[in-house]
N, CA, C and O atoms as a GROMACS GRO file, in nm:
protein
  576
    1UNK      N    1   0.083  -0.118   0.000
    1UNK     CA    2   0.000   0.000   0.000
    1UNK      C    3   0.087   0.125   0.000
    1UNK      O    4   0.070   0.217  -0.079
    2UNK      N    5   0.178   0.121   0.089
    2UNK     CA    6   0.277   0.221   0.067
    2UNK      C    7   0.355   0.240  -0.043
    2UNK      O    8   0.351   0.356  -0.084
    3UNK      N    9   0.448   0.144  -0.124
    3UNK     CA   10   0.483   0.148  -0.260
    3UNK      C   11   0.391   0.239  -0.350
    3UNK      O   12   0.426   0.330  -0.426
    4UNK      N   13   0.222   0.176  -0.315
    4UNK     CA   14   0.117   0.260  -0.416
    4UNK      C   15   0.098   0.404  -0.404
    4UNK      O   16   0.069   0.488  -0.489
    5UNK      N   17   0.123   0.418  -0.254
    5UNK     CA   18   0.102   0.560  -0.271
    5UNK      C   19   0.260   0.675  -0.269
    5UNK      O   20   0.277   0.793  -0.238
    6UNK      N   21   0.342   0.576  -0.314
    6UNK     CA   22   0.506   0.620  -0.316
    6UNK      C   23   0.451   0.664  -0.490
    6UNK      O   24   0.423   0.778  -0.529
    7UNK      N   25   0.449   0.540  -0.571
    7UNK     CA   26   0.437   0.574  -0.657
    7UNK      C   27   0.306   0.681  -0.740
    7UNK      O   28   0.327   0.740  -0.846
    8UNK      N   29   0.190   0.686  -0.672
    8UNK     CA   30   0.058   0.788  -0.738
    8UNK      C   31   0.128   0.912  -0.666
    8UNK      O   32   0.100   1.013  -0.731
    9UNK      N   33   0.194   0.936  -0.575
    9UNK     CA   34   0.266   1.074  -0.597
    9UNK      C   35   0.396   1.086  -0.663
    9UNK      O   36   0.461   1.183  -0.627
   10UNK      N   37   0.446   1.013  -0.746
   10UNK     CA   38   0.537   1.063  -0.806
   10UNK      C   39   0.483   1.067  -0.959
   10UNK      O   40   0.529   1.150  -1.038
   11UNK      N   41   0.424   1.011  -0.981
   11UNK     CA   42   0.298   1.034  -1.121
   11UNK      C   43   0.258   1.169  -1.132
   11UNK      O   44   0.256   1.241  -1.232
   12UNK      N   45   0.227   1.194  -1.019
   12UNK     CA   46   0.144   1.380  -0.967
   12UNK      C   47   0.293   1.430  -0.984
   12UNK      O   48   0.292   1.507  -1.079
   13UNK      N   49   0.402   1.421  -0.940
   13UNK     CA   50   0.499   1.513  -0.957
   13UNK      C   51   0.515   1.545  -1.085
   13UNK      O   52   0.476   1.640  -1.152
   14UNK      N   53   0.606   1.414  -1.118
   14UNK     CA   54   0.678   1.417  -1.244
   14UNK      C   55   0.689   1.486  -1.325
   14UNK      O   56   0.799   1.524  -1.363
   15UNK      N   57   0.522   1.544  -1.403
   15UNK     CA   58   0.534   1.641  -1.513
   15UNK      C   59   0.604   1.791  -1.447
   15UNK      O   60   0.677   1.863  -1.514
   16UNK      N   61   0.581   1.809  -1.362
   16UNK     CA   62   0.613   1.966  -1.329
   16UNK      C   63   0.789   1.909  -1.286
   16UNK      O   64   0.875   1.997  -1.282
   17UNK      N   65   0.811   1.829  -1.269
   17UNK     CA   66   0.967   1.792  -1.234
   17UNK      C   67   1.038   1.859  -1.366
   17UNK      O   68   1.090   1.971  -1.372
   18UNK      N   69   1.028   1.763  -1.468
   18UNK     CA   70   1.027   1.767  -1.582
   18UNK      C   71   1.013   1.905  -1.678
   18UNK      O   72   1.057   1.912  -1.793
   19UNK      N   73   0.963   1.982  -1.628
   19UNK     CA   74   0.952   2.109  -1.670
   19UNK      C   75   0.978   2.242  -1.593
   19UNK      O   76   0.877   2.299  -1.554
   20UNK      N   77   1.107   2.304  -1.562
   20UNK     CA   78   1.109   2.369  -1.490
   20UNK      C   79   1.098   2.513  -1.532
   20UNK      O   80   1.120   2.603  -1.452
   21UNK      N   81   1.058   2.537  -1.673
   21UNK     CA   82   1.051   2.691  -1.706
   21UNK      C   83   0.862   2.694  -1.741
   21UNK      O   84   0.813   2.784  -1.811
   22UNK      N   85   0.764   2.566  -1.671
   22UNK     CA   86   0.655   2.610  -1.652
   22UNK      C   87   0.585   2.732  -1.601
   22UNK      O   88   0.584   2.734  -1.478
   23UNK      N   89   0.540   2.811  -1.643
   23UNK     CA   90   0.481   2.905  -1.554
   23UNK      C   91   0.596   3.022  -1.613
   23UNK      O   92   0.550   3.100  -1.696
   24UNK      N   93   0.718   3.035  -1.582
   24UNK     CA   94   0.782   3.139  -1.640
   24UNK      C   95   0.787   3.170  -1.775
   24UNK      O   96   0.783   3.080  -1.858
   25UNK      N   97   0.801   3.337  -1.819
   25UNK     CA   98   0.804   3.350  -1.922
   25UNK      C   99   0.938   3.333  -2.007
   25UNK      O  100   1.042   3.385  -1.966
   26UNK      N  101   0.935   3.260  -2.128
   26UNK     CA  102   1.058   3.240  -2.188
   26UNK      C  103   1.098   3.340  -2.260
   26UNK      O  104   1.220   3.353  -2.266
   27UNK      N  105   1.031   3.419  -2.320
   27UNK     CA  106   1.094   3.562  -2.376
   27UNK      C  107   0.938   3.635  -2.398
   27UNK      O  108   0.826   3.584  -2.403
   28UNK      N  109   0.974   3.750  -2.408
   28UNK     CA  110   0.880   3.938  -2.433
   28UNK      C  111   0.820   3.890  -2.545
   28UNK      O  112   0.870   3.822  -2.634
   29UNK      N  113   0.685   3.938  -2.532
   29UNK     CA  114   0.566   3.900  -2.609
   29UNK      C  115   0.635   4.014  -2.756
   29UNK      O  116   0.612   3.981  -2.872
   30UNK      N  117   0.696   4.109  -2.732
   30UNK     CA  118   0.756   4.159  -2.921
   30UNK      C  119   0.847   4.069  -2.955
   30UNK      O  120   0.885   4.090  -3.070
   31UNK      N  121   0.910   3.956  -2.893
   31UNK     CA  122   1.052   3.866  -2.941
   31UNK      C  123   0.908   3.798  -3.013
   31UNK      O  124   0.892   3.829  -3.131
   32UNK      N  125   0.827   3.728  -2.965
   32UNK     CA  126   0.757   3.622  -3.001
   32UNK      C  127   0.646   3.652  -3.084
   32UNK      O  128   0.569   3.560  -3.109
   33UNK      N  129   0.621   3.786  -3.139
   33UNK     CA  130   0.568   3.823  -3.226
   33UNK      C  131   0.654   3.930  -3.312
   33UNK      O  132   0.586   4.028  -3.342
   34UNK      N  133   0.774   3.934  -3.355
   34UNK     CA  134   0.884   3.984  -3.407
   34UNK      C  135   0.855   3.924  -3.578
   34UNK      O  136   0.851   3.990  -3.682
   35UNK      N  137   0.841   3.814  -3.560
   35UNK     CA  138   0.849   3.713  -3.681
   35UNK      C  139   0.722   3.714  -3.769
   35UNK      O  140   0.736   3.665  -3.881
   36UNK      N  141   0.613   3.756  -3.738
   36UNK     CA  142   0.470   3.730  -3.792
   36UNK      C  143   0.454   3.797  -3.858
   36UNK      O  144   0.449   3.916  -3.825
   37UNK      N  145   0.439   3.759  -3.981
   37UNK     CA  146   0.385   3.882  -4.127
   37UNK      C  147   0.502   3.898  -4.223
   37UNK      O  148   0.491   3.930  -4.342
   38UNK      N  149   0.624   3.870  -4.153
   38UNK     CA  150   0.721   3.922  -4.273
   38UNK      C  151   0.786   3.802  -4.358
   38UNK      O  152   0.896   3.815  -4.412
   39UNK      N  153   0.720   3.696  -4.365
   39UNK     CA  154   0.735   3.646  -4.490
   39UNK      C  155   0.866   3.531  -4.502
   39UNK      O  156   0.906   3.463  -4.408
   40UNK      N  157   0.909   3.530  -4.613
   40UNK     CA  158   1.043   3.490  -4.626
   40UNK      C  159   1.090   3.574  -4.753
   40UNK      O  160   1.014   3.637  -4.826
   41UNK      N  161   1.233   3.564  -4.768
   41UNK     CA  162   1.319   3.649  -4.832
   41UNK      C  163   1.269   3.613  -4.923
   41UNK      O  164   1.173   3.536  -4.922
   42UNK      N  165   1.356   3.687  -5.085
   42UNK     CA  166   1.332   3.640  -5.204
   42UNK      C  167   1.402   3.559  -5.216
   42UNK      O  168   1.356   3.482  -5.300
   43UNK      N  169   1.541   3.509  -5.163
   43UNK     CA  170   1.642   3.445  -5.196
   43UNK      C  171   1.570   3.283  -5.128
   43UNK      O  172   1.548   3.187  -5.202
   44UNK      N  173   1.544   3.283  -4.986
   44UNK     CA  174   1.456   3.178  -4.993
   44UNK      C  175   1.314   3.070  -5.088
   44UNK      O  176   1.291   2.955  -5.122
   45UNK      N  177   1.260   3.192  -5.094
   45UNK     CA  178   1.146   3.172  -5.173
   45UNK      C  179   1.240   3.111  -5.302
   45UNK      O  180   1.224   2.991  -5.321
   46UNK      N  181   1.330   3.173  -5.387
   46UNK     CA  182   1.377   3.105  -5.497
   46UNK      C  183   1.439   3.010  -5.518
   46UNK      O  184   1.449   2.953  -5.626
   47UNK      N  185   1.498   2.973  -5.398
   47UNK     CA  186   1.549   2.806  -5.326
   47UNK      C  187   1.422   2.738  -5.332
   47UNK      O  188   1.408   2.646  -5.412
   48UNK      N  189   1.315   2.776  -5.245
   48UNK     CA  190   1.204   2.694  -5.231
   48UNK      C  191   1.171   2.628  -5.393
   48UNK      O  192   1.179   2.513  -5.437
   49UNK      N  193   1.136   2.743  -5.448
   49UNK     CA  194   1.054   2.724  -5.580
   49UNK      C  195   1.157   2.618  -5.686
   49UNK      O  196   1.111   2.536  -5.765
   50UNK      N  197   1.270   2.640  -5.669
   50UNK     CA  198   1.348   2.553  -5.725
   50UNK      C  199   1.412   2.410  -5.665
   50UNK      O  200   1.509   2.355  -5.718
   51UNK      N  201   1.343   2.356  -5.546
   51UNK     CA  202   1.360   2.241  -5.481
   51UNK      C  203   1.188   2.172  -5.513
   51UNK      O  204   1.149   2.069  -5.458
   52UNK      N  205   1.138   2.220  -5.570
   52UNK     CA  206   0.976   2.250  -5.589
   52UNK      C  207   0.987   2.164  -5.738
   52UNK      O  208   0.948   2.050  -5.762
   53UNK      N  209   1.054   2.260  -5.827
   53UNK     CA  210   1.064   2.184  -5.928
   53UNK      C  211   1.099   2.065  -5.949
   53UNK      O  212   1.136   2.061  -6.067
   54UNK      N  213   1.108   1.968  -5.904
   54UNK     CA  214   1.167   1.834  -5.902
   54UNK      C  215   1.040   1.783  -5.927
   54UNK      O  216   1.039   1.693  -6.011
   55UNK      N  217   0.946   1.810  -5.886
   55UNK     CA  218   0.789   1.718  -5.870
   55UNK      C  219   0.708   1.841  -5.983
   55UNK      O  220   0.704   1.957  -6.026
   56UNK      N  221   0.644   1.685  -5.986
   56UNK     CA  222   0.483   1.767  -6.082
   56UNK      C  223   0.446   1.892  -6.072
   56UNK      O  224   0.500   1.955  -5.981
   57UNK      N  225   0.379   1.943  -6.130
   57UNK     CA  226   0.328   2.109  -6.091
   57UNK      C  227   0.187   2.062  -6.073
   57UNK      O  228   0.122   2.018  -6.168
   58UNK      N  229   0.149   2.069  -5.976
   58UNK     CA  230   0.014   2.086  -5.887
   58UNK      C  231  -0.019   1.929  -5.840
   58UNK      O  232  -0.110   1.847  -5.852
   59UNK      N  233   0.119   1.938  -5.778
   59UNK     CA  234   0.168   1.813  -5.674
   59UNK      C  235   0.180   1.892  -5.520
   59UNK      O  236   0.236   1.999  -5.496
   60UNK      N  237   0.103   1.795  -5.418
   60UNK     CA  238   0.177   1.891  -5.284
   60UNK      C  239   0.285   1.950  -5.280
   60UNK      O  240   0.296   2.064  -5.238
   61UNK      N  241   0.399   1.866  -5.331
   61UNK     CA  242   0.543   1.940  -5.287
   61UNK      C  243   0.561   2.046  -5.399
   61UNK      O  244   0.648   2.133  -5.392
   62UNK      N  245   0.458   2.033  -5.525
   62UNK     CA  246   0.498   2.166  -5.610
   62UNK      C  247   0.370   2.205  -5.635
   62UNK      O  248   0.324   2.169  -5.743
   63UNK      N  249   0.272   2.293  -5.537
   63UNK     CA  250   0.142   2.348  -5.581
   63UNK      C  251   0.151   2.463  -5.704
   63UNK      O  252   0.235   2.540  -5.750
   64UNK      N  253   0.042   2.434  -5.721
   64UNK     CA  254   0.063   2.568  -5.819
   64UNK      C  255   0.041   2.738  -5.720
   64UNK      O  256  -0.039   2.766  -5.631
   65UNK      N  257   0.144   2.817  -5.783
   65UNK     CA  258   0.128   2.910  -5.701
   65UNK      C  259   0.022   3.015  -5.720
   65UNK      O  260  -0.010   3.011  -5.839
   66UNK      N  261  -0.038   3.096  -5.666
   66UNK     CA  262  -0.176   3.171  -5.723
   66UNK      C  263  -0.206   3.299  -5.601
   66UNK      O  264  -0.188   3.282  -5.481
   67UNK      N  265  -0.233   3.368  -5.635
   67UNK     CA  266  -0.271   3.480  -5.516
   67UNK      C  267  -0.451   3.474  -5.498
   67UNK      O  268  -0.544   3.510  -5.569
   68UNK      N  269  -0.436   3.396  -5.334
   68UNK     CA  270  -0.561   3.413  -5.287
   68UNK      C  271  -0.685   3.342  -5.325
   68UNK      O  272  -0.663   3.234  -5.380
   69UNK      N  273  -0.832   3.378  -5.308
   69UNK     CA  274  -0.932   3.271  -5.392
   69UNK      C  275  -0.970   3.298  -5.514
   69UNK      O  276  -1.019   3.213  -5.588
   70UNK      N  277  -0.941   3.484  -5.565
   70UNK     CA  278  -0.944   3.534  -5.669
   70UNK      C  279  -0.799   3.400  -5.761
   70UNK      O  280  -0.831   3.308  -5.836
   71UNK      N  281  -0.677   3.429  -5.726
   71UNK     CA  282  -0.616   3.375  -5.837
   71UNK      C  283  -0.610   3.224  -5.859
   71UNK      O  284  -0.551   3.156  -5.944
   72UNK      N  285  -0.693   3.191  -5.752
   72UNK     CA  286  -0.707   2.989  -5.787
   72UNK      C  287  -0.812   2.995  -5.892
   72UNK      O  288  -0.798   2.948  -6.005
   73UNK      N  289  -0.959   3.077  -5.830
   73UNK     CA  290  -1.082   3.039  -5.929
   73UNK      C  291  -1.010   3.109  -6.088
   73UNK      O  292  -1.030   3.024  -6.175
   74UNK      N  293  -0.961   3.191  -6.127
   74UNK     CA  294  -0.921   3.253  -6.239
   74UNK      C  295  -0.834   3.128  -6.326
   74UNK      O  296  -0.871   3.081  -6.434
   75UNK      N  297  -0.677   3.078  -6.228
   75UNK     CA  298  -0.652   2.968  -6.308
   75UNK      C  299  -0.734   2.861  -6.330
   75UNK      O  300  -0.767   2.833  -6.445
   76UNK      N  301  -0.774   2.794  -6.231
   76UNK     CA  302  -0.880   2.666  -6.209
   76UNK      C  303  -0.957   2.724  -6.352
   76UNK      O  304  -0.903   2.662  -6.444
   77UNK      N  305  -1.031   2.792  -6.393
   77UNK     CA  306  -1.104   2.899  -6.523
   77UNK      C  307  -1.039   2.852  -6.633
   77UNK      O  308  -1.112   2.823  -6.728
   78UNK      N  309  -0.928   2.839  -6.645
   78UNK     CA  310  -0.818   2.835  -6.750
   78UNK      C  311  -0.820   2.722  -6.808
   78UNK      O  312  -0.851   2.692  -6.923
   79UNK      N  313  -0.770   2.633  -6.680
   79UNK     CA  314  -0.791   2.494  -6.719
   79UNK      C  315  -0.839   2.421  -6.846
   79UNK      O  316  -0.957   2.446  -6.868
   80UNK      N  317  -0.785   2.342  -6.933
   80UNK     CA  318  -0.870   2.259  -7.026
   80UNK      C  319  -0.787   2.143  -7.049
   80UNK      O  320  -0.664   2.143  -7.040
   81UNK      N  321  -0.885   2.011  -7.090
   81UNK     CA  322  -0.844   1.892  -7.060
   81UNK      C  323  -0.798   1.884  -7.267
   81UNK      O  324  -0.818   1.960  -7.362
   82UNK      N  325  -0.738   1.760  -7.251
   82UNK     CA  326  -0.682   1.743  -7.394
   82UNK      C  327  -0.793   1.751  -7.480
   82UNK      O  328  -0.763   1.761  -7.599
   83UNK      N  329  -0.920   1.748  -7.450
   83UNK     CA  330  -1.022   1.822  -7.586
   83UNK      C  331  -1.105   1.916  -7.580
   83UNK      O  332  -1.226   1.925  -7.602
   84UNK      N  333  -0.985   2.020  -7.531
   84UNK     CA  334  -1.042   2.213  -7.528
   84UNK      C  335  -1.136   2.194  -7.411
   84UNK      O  336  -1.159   2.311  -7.381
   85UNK      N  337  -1.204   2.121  -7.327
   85UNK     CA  338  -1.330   2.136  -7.284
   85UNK      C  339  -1.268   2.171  -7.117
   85UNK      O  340  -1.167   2.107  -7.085
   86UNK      N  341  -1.323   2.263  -7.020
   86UNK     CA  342  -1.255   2.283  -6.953
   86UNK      C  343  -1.300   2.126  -6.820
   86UNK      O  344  -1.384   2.040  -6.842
   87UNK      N  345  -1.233   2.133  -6.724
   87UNK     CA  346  -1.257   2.005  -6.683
   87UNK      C  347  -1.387   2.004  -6.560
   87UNK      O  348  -1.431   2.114  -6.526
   88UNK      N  349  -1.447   1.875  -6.495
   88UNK     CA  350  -1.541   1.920  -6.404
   88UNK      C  351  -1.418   1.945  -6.264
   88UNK      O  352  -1.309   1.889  -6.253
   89UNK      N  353  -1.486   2.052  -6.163
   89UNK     CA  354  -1.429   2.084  -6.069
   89UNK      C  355  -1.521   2.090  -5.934
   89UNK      O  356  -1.610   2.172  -5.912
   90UNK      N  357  -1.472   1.965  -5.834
   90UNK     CA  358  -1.476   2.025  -5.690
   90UNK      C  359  -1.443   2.072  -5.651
   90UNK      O  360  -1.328   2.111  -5.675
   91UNK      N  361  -1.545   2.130  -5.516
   91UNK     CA  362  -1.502   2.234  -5.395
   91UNK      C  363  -1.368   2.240  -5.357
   91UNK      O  364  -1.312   2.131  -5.370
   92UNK      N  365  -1.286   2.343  -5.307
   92UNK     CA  366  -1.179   2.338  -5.251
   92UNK      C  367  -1.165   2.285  -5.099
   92UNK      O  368  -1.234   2.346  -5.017
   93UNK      N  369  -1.096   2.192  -5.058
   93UNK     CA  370  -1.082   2.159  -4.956
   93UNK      C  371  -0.931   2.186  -4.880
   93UNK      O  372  -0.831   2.190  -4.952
   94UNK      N  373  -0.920   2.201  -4.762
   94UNK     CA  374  -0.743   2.180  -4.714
   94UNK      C  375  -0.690   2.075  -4.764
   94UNK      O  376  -0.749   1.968  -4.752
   95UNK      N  377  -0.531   2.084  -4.851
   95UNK     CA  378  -0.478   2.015  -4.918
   95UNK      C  379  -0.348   1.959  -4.777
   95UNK      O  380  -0.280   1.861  -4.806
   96UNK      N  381  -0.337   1.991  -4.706
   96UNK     CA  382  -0.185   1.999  -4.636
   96UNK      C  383  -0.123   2.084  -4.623
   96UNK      O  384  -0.175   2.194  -4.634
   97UNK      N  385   0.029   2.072  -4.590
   97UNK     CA  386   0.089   2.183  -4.583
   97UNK      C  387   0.208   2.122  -4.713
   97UNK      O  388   0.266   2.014  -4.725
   98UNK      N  389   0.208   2.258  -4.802
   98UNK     CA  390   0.275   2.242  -4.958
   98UNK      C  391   0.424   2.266  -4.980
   98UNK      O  392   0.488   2.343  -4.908
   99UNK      N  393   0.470   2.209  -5.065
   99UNK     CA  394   0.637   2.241  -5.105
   99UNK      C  395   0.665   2.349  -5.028
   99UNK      O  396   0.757   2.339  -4.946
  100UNK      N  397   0.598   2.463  -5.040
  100UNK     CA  398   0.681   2.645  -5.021
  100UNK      C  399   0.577   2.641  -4.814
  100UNK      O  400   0.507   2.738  -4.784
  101UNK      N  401   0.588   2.565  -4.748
  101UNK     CA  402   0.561   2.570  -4.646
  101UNK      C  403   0.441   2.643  -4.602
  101UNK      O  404   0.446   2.724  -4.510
  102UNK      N  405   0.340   2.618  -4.662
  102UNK     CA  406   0.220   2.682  -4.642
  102UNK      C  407   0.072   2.598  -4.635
  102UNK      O  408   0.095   2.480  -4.659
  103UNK      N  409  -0.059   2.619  -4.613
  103UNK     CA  410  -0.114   2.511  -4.610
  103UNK      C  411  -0.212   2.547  -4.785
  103UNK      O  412  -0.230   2.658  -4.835
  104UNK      N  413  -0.249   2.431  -4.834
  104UNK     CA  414  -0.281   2.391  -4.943
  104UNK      C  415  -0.378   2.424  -4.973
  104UNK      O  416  -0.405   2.499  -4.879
  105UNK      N  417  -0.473   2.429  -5.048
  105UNK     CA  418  -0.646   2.399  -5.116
  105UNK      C  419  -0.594   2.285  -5.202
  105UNK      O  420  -0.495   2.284  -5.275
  106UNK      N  421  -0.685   2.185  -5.176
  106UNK     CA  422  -0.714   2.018  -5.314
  106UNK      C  423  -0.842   2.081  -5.398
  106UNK      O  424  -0.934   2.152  -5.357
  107UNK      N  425  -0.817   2.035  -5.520
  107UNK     CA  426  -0.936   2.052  -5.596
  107UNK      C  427  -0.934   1.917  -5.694
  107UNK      O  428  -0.828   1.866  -5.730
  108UNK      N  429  -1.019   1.883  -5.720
  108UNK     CA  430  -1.061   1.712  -5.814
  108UNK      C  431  -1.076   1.784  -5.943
  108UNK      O  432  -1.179   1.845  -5.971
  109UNK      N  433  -0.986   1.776  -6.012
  109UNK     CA  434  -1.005   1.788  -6.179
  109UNK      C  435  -1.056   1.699  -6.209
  109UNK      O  436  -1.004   1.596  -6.165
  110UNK      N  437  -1.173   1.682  -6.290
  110UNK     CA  438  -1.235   1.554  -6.350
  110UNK      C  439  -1.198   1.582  -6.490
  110UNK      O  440  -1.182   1.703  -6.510
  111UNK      N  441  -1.179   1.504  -6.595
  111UNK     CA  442  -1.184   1.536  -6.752
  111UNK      C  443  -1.279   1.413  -6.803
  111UNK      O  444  -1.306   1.399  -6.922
  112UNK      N  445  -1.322   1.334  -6.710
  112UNK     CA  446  -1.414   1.221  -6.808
  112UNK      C  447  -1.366   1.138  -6.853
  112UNK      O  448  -1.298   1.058  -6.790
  113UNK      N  449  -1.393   1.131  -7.003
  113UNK     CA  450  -1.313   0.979  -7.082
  113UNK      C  451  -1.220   1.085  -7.142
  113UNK      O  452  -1.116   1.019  -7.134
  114UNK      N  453  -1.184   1.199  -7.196
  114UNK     CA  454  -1.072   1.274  -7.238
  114UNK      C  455  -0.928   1.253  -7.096
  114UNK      O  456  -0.925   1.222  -6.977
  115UNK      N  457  -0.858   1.280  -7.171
  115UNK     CA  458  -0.717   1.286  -7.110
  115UNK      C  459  -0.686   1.387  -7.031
  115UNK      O  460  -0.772   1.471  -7.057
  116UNK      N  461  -0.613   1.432  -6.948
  116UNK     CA  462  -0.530   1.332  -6.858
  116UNK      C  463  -0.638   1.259  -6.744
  116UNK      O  464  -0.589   1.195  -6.651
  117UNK      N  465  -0.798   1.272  -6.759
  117UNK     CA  466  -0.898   1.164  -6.699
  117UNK      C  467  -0.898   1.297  -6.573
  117UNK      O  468  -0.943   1.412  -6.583
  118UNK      N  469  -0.832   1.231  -6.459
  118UNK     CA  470  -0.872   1.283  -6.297
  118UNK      C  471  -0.748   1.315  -6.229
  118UNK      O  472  -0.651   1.239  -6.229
  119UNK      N  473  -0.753   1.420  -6.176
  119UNK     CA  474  -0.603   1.493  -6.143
  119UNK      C  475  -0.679   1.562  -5.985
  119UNK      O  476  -0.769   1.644  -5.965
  120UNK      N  477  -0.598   1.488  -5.904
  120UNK     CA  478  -0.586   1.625  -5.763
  120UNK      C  479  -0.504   1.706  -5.751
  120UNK      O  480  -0.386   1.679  -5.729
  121UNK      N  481  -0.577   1.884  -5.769
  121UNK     CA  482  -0.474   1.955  -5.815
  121UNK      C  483  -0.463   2.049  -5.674
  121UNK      O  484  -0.556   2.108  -5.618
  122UNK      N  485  -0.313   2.045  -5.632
  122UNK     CA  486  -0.293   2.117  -5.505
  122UNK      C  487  -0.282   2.248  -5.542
  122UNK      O  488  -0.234   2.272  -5.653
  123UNK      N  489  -0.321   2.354  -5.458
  123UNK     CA  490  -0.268   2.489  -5.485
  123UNK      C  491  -0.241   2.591  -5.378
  123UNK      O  492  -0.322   2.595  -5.286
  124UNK      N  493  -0.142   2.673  -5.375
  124UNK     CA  494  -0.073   2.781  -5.276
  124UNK      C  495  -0.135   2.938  -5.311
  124UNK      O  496  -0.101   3.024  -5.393
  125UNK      N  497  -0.227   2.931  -5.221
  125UNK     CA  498  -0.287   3.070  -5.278
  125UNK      C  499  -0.216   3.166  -5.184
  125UNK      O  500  -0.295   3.246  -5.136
  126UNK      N  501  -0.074   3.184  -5.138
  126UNK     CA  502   0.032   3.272  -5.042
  126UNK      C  503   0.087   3.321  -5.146
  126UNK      O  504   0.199   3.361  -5.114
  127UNK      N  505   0.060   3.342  -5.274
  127UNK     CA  506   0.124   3.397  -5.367
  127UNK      C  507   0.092   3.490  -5.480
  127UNK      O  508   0.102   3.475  -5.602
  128UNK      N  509   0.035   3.625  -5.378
  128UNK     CA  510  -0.016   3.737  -5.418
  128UNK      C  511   0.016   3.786  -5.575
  128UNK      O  512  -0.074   3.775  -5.659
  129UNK      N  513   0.134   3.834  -5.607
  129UNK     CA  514   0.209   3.840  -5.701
  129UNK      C  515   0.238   3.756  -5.837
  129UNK      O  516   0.282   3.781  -5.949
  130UNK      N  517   0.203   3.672  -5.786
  130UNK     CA  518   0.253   3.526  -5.917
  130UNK      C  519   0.115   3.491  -5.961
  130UNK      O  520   0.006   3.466  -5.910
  131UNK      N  521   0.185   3.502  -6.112
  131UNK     CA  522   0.028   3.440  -6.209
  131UNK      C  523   0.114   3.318  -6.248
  131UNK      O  524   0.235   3.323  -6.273
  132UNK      N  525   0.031   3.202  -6.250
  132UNK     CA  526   0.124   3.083  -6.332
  132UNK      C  527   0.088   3.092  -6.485
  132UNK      O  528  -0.018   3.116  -6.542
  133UNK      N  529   0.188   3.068  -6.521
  133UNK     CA  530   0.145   3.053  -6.674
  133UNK      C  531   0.185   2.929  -6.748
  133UNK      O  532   0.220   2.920  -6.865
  134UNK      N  533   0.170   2.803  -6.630
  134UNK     CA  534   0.187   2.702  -6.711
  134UNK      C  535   0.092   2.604  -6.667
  134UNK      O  536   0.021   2.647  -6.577
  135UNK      N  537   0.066   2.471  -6.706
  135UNK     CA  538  -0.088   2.373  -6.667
  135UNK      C  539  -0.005   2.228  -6.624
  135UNK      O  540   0.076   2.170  -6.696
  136UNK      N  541  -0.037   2.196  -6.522
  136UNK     CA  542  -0.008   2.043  -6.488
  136UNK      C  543  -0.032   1.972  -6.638
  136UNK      O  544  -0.115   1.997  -6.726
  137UNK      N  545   0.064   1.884  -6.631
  137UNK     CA  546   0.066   1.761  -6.699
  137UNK      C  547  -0.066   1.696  -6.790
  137UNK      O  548  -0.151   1.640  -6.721
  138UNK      N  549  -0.086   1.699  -6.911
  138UNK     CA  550  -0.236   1.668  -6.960
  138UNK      C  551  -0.267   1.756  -6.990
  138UNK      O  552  -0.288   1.762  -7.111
  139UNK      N  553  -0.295   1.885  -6.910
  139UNK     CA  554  -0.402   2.004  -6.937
  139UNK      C  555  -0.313   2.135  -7.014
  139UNK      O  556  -0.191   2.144  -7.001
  140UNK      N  557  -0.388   2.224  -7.087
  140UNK     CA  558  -0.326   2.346  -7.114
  140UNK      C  559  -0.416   2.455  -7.066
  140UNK      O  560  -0.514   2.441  -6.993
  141UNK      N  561  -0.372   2.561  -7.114
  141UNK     CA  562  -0.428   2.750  -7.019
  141UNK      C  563  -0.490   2.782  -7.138
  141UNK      O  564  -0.442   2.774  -7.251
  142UNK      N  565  -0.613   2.821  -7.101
  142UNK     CA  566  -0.642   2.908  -7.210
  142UNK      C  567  -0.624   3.027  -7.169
  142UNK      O  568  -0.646   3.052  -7.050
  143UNK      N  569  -0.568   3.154  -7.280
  143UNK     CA  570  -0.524   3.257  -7.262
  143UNK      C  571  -0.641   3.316  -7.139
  143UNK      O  572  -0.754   3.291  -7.097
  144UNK      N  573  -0.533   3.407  -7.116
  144UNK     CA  574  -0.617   3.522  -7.047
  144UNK      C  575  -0.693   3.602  -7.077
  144UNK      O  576  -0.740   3.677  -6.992
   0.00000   0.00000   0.00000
């Protein structure tokens, strides 16, 4: 009985043993909001985008890049499957978190019995600035 209650208080200890900067602050609420909003460099970003390229384009690890819900629905618009026809499209859902470290939208390209058929196409809408001007694998853009 004693062992039991040796051990149900060291159960109750332990976590706070284990942690001794509980309760204290580890650094000033401007250190820990210093970082929020500013992005990453260009020099990063162009590392990213080029470790990106290795995989498919509108693959998680290489979404297509797009600014916002304006520049997904505009490309997603573009879209056309190998016979001009543009393809059917589901809702956007959370895709993950993508090549350039951000979280995703999935969308279901359908093309039917035309080519490239059914494509889940990931996309990075953190990319205000950037129009893509090229189409996953199978599909082409119709102009703008």
């Amino acid at each position: 009985m004693r062992s039991l209650a040796f051990l149900l208080a060291f159960l109750v200890a332990a976590p706070a043993l284990a942690d001794d900067t509980l309760g204290k602050r580890t650094a000033p609420p401007e250190t820990l909001m210093a970082g929020i909003g500013t992005g990453v460099s260009d020099a990063a970003l162009q590392a990213e985008i080029e470790a990106a390229a290795a995989f498919p384009l509108g693959s998680l690890r290489n979404p297509v890049r797009v600014g916002g819900p304006e520049g997904r629905n505009a490309y997603v618009a573009r879209l056309r499957c190998a016979d001009g026809r543009p393809p059917h499209v589901t809702p956007a859902v959370p895709g993950g978190t993508g090549g350039f470290g951000t979280v995703t939208e999935l969308i279901a390209l359908d093309c039917a019995a035309a080519a490239p058929g059914r494509l889940d196409l990931f996309l990075d809408l953190y990319h205000e600035e950037h129009v893509e001007d090229r189409a996953p694998a199978g599909f082409t853009l119709a102009p703008r």
